[in-house]
C-alpha positions, 0 to 999 in steps of 0.5 A: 520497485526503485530505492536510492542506492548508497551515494549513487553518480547525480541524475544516474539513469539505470534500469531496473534490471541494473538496479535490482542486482545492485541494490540487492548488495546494498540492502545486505550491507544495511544501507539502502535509503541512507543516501539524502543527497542523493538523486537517482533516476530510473527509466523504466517499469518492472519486467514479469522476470522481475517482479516474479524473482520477489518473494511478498516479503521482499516486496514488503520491505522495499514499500517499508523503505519506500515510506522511510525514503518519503518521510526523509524528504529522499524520495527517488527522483523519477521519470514518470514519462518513461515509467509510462512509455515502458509500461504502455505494452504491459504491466507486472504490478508487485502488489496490490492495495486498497486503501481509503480516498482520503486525498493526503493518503496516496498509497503509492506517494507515501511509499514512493513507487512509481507507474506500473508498480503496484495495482491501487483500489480506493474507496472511503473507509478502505471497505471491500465489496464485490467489485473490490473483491473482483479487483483484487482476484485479477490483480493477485490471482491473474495479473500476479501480484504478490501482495495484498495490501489494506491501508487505513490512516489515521483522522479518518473521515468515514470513520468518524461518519460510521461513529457518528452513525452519520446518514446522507445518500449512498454514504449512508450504505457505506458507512454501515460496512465500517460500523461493524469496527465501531462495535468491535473495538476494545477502547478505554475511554470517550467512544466518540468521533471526537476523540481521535485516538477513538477514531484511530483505534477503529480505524485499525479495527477496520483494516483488520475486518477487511482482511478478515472479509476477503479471506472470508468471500474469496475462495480465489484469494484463499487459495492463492494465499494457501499456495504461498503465492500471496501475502495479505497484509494491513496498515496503518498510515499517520497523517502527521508522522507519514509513517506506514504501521504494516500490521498481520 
């Protein structure tokens, strides 16, 4: 994981080992991320010993001040053609998310992590299945990453689809795994795609189905979670605020 460090020297080049140990110091004085005019480069990916000295906790805060840097326009300025050469040999994702294929929620941009930093699974309405599942069991349980992230947002699409009850093709299948939140959630006021803070709702709703669903089907991910090893978590991204609503 990568964060701006406090008035760091311009186009800085660390690695991430360097900026592990310092940035460490910088968050217990509550300062990372405040820099805005700073631009810090990092040159390579994250090593096993990295990743591994991270609780998902820690994990979980740096993607919440990865999302406080996006929104501030302080993203990290980084060089993807190193990330990639670094990570070429072998990878040490920290987390893994399954998010929805909408194309203004891109996990990793509105989080600013970088190649090799995190496993991503997307699909319309963030739904698990199968072969989610099967990813998400290699990402966590054999790759070891220590997070398990499901993110939704905010005007959703296939969400207003499984509202709707809309029927086309293969979406038709898609949109009944989503259909269940429809039903389950609590609102007071217009049930319909139409009103948005509906949409929203349900979309939350579905975020927290899907956990409940992986928990439900995989023994793998279970038992991992059990050990203390893994942290299964949810959110919520708006579109109009870039803000990332981590949640259970």
């Amino acid at each position: 994981m990568k964060e701006h460090l406090l008035n760091p020297p311009a186009k800085a080049s660390i690695n991430r080992r360097q900026f592990l140990g310092r940035s460490s110091v910088v968050a217990a004085t509550g300062l990372v991320g405040l820099s805005l005019g700073a631009s810090l480069t990092f040159a390579d990916a994250l090593t096993k010993a990295q990743r591994d000295s991270m609780t998902p906790d820690d994990i979980i805060a740096m993607m919440k001040r990865g999302n406080e840097r996006f929104r501030s326009g302080a993203r990290a300025d980084r060089n993807f053609l190193r990330e990639q050469q670094a990570s070429a040999a072998g990878q040490f994702p920290a987390a893994a998310i399954l998010s929805c294929i909408d194309s203004r929620a891109p996990a990793e941009i509105v989080m600013d992590l970088g190649i090799g930093d995190v496993f991503n699974s997307r699909v319309a309405g963030n739904i698990s299945n199968d072969d989610i599942l099967g990813s998400l069991e290699f990402a966590c349980a054999v790759a070891g990453a220590k997070v398990a992230l499901v993110m939704g947002h905010t005007a959703c699409g296939a969400i207003k689809g499984a509202i709707d009850n809309v029927h086309l093709g293969n979406l038709t299948g898609l949109l009944a795994k989503i259909r269940p939140a429809v039903a389950a959630t609590q609102f007071t006021g217009e049930r319909t795609a139409k009103n948005y803070a509906f949409v929203d709702a349900v979309a939350r709703k579905n975020v927290e189905l899907t956990l409940a669903e992986i928990r439900a089907k995989s023994s793998v991910l279970r038992d991992v979670e059990a050990k203390g090893k893994l942290k299964l978590v949810g959110a919520m991204y708006d579109l109009e605020t870039a803000v990332v609503d981590f949640f259970g």
